[in-house]
N, C-alpha and C positions, 0 to 999 in steps of 0.2 A: 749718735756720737760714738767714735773710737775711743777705747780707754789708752792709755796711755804711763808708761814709769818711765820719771824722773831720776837717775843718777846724777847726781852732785857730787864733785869733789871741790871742796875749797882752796884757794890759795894758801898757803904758810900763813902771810901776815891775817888775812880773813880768818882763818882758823884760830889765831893767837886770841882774838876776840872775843872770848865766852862771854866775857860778864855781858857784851851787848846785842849777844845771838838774838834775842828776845824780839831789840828793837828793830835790828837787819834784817832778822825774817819778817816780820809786820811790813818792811818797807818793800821788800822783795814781792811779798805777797798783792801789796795795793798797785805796784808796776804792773805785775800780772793781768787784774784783774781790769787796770785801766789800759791798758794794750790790748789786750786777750780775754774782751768781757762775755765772750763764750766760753771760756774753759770751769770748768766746776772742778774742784778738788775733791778728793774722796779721802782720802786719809793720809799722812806725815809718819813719817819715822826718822831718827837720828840714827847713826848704822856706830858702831866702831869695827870698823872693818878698810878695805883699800878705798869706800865712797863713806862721805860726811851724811848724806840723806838720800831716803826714797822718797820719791811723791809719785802717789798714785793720782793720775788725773783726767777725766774726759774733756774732750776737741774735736770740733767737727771736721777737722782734717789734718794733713801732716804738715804744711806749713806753719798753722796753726801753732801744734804742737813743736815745731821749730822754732818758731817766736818763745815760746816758756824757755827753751836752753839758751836762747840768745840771750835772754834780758838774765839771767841767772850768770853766763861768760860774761856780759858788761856789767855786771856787779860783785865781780870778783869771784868769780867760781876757777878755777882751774879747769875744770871739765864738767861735760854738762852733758847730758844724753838721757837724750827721747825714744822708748823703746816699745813699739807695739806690743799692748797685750791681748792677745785671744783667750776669750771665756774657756774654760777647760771641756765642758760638754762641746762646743762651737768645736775646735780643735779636734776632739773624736768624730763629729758628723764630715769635717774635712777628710779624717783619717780614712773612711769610710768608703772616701770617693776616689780614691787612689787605687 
């Protein structure tokens, strides 16, 4: 499985919505995992920065991981992107071979 980050930025009106962040990620969440029941999540963070959340998360392919920003854009995200991560040792054995 390739790991995988999640940048989210929310819409205006989606963002207005604190008090029910709670139950829109739950929902967010169960689309995922009923669309995309191979992706595993590894960890969540809320950012306050230019994106709303990171999700760190494994897919077995980039489609895959296309499907997670899709359903994230049909639920009101303003932007959504899927950002290959490479292990940091993995990325020096690459460096290596250059």
């Amino acid at each position: 499985m390739q790991t995988y980050i999640l940048m989210t930025k929310l819409s205006p009106e989606l963002a207005r919505q604190t008090k029910q962040r709670a139950e829109i990620g739950i929902e967010w969440l169960e689309q995922v995992k009923k669309k995309c029941p191979k992706v595993r999540f590894i960890d969540h963070y809320a950012l306050l920065g230019p994106y709303d959340f990171l999700d760190i998360y494994e897919a077995p392919d980039a489609e895959t991981a296309a499907k997670v920003s899709m359903i994230s854009l049909a639920n009101g995200a303003l932007q959504a992107e899927s950002w290959t991560a490479i292990p940091y040792k993995r990325f020096l054995e690459l460096a290596k071979e250059i």
